[in-house]
C-alpha positions as CSV (number, residue, x, y, z in Angstrom):
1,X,68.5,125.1,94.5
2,X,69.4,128.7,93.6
3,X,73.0,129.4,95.3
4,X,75.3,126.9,95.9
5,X,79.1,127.4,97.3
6,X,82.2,127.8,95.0
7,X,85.6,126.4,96.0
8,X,88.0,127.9,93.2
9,X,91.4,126.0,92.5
10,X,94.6,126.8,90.4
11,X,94.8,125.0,87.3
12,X,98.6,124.9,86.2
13,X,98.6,121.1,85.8
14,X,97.5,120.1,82.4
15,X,94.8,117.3,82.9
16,X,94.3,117.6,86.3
17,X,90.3,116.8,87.3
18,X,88.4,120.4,88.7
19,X,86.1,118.0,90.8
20,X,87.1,115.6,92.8
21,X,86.1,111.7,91.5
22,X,84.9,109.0,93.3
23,X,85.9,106.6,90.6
24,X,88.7,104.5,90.7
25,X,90.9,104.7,93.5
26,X,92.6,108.1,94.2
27,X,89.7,109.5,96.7
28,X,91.6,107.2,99.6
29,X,94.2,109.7,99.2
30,X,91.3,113.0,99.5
31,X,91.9,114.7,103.0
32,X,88.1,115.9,103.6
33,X,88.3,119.6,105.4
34,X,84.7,120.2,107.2
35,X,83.2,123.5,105.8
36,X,83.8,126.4,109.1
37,X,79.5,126.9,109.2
38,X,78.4,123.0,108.9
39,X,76.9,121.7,112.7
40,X,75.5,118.6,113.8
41,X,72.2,118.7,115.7
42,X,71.2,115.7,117.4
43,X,67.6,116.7,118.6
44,X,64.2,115.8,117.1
45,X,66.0,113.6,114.1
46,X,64.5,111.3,111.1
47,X,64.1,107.6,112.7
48,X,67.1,105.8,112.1
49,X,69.3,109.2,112.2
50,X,72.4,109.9,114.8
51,X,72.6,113.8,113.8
52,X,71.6,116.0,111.1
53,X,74.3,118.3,109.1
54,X,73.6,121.6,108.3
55,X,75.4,123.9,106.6
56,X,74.7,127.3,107.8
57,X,76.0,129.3,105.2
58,X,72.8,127.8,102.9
59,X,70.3,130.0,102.7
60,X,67.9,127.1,101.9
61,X,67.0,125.9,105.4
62,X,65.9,122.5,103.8
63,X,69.2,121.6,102.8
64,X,70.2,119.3,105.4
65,X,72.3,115.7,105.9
66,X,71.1,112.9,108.3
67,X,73.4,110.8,109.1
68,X,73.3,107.6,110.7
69,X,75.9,106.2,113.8
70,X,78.6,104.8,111.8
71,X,78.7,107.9,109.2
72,X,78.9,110.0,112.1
73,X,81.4,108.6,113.4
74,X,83.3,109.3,110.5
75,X,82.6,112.7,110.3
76,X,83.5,113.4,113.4
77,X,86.9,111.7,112.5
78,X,87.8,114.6,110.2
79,X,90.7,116.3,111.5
80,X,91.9,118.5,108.0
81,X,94.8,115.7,108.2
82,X,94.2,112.2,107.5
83,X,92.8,111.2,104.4
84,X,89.8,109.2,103.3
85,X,91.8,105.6,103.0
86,X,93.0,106.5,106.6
87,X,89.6,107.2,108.1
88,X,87.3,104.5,106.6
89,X,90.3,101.8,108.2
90,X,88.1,101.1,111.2
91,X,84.9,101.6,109.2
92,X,84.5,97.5,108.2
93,X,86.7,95.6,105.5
94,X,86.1,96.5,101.7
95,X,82.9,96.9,102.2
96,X,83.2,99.6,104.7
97,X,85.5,100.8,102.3
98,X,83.0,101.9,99.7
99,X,80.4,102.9,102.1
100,X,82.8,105.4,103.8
101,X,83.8,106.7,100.0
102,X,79.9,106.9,99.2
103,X,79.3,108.8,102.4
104,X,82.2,111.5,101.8
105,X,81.4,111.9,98.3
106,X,77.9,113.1,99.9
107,X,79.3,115.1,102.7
108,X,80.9,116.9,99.0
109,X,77.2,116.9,97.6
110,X,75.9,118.8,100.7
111,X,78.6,121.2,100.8
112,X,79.6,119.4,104.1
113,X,83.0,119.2,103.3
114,X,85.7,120.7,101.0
115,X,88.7,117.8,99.6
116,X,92.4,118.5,99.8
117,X,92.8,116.2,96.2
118,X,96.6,117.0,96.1
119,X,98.4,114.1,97.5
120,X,95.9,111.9,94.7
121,X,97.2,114.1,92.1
122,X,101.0,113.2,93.1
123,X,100.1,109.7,94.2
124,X,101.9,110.1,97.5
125,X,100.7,109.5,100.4
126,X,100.5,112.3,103.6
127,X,102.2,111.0,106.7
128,X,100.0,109.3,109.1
């Protein structure tokens, strides 16, 4: 890959991470923001797939996402509002849990999605 999209943040908290981690525990609190150009085709998909993500803004064409049911009904859960913790509830016990954090950490990979990290970094929770 030649050209990949910057998100630039402020950096006027000593110690605080650039990139978002999926360690530990502080992603439940990311709020995951779709990027404006990303759609989801659902025709002539991979077996097992429920859509495909693509980001429109890649100039790569084979950059793409498939996605199966469950993940996409996730990601068609992102409102810009609730956060991770608060959209993987419904996704299946602990388990779930992880799965859902694995899948938005790849939405992040693909350039799918942007992460509001700021409530993690004050360790308070948005309403909701």
């Amino acid at each position: 890959m030649a050209r990949h999209s910057l998100v630039a943040y402020r950096d006027d908290e000593p110690g605080a991470a650039a990139v978002p981690s999926f360690e530990g525990e502080d992603w439940r609190r990311y709020v995951p923001i779709r990027a404006p150009d990303t759609i989801a085709v659902g025709e002539r998909l991979p077996p097992g797939a429920a859509a495909v993500l693509i980001n429109r803004s890649h100039t790569h064409t084979d950059l793409y996402l498939p996605i199966d049911a469950g993940e996409k009904r996730l990601h068609d859960a992102i409102d810009g509002v609730r956060t991770v913790g608060q959209l993987a509830e419904g996704h299946g016990g602990q388990g779930g849990l992880a799965a859902a954090g694995r899948f938005f950490q790849r939405l992040g990979w693909y350039d799918q999605v942007v992460f509001d990290a700021s409530a993690s970094m004050s360790g308070v929770l948005p309403p909701g």
